[in-house]
Structure formats: structure tokens, C-alpha cells
PASEBA-1860 file (N, C-alpha, C; in nm, 3 decimals):
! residues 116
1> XXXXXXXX> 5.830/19.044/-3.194/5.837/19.125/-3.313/5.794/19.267/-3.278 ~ 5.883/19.369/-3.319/5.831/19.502/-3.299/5.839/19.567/-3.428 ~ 5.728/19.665/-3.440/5.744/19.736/-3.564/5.790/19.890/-3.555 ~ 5.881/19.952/-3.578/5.854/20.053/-3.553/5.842/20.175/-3.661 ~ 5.754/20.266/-3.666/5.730/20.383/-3.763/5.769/20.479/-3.764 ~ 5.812/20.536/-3.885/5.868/20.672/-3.883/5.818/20.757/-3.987 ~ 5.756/20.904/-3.959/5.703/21.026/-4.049/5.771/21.117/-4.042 ~ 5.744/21.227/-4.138/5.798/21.338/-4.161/5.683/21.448/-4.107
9> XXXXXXXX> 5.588/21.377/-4.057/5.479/21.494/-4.008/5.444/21.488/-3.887 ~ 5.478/21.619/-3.777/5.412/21.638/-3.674/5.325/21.780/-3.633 ~ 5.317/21.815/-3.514/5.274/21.977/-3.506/5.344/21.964/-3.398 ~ 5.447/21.899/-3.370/5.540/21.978/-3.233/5.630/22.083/-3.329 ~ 5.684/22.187/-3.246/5.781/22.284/-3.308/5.875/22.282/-3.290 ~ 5.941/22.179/-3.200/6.094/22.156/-3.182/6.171/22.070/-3.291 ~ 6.093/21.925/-3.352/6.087/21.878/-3.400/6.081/21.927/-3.568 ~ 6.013/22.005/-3.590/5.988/22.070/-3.749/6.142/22.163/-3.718
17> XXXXXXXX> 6.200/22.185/-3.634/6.374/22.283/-3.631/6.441/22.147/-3.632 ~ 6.450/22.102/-3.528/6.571/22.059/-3.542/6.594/21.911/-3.616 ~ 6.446/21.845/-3.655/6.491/21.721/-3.713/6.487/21.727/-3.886 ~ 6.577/21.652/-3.932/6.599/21.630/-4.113/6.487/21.528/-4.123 ~ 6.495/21.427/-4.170/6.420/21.359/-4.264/6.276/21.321/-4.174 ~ 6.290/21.241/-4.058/6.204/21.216/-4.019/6.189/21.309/-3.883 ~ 6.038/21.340/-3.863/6.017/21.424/-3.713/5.957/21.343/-3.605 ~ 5.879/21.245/-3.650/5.816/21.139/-3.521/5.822/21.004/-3.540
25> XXXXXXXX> 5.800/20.927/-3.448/5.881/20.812/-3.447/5.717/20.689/-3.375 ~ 5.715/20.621/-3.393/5.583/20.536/-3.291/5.615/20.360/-3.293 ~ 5.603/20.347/-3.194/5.650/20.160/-3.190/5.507/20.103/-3.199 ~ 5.506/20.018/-3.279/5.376/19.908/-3.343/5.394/19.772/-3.290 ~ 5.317/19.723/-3.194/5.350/19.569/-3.134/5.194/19.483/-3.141 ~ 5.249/19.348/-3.212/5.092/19.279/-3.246/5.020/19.248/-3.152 ~ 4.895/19.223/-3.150/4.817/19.234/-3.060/4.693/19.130/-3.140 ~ 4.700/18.975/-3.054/4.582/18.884/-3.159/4.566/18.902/-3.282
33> XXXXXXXX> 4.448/18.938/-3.371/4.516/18.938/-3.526/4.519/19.122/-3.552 ~ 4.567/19.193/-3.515/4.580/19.295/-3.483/4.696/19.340/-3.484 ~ 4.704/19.511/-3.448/4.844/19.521/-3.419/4.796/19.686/-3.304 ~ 4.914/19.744/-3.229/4.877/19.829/-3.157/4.977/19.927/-3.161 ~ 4.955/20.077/-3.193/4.996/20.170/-3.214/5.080/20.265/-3.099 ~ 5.156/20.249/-3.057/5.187/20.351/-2.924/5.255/20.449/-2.964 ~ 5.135/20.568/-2.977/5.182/20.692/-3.045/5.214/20.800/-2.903 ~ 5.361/20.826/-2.910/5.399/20.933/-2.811/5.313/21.058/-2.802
41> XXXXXXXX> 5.270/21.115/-2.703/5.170/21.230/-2.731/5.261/21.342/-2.663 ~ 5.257/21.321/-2.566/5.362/21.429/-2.425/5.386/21.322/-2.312 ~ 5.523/21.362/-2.217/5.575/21.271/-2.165/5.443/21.258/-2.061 ~ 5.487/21.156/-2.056/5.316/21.064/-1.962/5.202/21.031/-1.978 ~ 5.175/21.031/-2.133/5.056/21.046/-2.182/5.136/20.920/-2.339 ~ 5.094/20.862/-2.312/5.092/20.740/-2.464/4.955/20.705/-2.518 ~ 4.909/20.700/-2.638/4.811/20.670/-2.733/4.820/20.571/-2.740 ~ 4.781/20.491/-2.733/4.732/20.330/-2.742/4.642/20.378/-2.936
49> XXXXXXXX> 4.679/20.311/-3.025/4.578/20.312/-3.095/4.567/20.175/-3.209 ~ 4.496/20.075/-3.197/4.437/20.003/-3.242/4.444/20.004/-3.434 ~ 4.497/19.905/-3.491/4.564/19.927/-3.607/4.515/19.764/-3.690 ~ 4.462/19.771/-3.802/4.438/19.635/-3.892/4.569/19.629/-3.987 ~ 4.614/19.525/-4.052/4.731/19.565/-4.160/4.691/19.634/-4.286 ~ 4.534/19.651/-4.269/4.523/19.748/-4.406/4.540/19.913/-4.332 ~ 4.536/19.902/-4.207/4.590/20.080/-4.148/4.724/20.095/-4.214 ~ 4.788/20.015/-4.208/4.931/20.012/-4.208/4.964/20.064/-4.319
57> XXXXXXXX> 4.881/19.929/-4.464/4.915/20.020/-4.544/4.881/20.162/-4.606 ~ 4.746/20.194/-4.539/4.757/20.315/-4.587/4.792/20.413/-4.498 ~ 4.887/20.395/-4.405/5.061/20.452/-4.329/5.083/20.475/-4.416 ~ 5.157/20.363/-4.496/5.248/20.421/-4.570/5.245/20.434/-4.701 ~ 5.097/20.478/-4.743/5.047/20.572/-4.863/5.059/20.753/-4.830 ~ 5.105/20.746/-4.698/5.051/20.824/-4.675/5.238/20.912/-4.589 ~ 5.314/20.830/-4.608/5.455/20.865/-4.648/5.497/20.807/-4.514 ~ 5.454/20.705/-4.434/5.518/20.627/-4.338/5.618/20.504/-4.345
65> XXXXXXXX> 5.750/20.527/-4.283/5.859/20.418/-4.302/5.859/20.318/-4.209 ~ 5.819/20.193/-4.270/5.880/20.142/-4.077/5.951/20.016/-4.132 ~ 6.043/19.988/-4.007/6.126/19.948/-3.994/6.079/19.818/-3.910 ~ 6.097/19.672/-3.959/5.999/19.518/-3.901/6.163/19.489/-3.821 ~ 6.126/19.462/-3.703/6.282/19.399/-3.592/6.229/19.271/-3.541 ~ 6.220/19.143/-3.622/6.177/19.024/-3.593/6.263/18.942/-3.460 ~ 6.384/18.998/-3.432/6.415/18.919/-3.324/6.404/19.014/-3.187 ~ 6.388/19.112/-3.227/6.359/19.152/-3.086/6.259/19.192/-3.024
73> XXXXXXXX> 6.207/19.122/-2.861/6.066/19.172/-2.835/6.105/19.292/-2.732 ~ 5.942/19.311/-2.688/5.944/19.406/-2.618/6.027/19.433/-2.496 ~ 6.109/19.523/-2.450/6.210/19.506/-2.319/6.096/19.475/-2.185 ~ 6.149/19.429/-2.129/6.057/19.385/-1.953/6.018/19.546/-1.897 ~ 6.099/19.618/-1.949/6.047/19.727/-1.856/5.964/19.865/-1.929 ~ 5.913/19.846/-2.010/5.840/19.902/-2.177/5.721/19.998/-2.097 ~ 5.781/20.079/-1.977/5.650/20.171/-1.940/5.707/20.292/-1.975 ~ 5.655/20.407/-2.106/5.695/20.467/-2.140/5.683/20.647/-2.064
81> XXXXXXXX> 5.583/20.629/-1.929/5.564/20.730/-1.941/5.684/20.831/-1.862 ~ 5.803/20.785/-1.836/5.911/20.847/-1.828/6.004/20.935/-1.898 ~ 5.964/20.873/-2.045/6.007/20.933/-2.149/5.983/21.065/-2.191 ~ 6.084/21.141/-2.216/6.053/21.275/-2.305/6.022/21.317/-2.421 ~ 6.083/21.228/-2.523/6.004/21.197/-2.622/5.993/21.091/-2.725 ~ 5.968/21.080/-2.820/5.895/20.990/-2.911/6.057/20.892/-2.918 ~ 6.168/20.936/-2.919/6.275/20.858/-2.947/6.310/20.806/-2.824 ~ 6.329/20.889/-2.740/6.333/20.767/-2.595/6.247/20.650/-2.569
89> XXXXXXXX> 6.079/20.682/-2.594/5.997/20.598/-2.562/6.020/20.457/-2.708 ~ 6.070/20.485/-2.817/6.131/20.392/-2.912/6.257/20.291/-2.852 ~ 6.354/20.398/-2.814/6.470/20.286/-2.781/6.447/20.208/-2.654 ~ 6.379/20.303/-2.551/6.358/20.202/-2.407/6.242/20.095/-2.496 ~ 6.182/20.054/-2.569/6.049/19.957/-2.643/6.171/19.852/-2.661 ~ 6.262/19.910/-2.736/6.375/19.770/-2.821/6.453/19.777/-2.719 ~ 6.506/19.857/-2.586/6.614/19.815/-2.496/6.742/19.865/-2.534 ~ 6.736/20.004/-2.614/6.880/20.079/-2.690/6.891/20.125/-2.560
97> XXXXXXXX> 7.013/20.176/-2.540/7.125/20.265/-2.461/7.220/20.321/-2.487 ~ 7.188/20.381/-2.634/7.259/20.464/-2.701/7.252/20.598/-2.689 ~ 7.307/20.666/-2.614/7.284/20.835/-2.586/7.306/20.964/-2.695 ~ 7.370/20.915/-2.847/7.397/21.002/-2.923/7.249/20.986/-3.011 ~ 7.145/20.892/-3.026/7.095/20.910/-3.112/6.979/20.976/-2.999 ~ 6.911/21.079/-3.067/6.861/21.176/-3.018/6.734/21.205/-3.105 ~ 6.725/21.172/-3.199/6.598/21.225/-3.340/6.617/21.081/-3.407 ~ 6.446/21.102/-3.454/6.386/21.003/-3.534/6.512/20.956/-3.648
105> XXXXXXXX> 6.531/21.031/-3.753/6.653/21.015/-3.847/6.746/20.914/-3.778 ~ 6.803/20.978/-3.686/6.925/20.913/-3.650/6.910/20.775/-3.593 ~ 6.781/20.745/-3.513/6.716/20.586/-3.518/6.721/20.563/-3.629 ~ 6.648/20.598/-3.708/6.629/20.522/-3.864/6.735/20.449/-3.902 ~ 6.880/20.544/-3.912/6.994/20.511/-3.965/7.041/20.402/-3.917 ~ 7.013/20.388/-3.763/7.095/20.278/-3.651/7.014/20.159/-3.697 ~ 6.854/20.161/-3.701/6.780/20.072/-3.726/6.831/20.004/-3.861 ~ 6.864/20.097/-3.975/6.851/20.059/-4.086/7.015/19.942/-4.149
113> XXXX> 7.113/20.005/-4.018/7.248/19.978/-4.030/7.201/19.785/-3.971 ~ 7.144/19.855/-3.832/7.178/19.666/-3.781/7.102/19.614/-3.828 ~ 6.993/19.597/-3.974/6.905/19.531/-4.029/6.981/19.426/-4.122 ~ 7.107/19.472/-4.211/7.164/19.480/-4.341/7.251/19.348/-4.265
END
């Protein structure tokens, strides 16, 4: 099971130009009765951050979307620090190889399409 999250709030400045709805993106994977946060920071650098399901919900009091992908786990090769940013280190987590989606939004949409 992977969870993954999506906001409209960051302080990168590429992100506040060029993305619409959502600007950052973070994959949530459980961890004992727990869950664990891998918040993109800069490429090579991942946040590990430690999460109860009452964090969660107040995520998303706090205007966070996420998206629950019950059949798919983590890919075998889930070391993110290759990644450039928050959307690469998302699709290499689920194992996408989709080269047009590029911004948080446009995951959302893909996520939200193969859910339905």
C-alpha cells in the first residue's frame, strides 16, 4: 500500500511558476502501526518523517490530497536520491515511466484516472 500526498504549498520558486493546482507531491508508506513520510527536500537529500493517522488528518485540514494505491507496493528499486524532484521521486516509489507527466497536478490526474 502506498499513499501518496499532494499540496498547494511550497517555498521552491520554480514550482509556485510553473505548477496549477498542486506544487509538491510526498509518498507515505506504513511503517508498524505507523506510517512514514518521504518528503523530497533537494535531489539527494529525502526527509524521512514519522507520521500517526491523526498527522494525516490534520494534512488534510490543512489542504492536503492524497491519493490511497492499495495494490501497489513499493518498486524494488525505491532509492530516491537520483531524483530531481518531488515527481520523479513519486513515480520511481509506484514504478511509473511516464515521461509527459512532469508536475504534481498532472500525477494527480493520472493517479486519479487509474483509481476510477
Amino acid at each position: 500500500m502506498i499513499i501518496i500526498g499532494f499540496t498547494n504549498k511550497t517555498s521552491k520558486i520554480l514550482p509556485r511558476i510553473f505548477c496549477r493546482k498542486f506544487r509538491h507531491v510526498a509518498i507515505i508508506l506504513p511503517d508498524g502501526d505507523g506510517f512514514i513520510m518521504y518528503q523530497f527536500v533537494r535531489r539527494g537529500q529525502i526527509a524521512q518523517i514519522p507520521l500517526k493517522k491523526r498527522d494525516i488528518k490534520i494534512l488534510i485540514q490543512h489542504g492536503w490530497e492524497f491519493v490511497l494505491m492499495e495494490q501497489h507496493a513499493v518498486s524494488k528499486d525505491f532509492t530516491c536520491l537520483h531524483a530531481f524532484t518531488c515527481v520523479q521521486m513519486a513515480k520511481k516509489a509506484i514504478g511509473m515511466r511516464n515521461i509527459w507527466i512532469q508536475t504534481p497536478y498532472a500525477l494527480y490526474r493520472k493517479l486519479k484516472s487509474l483509481e476510477i
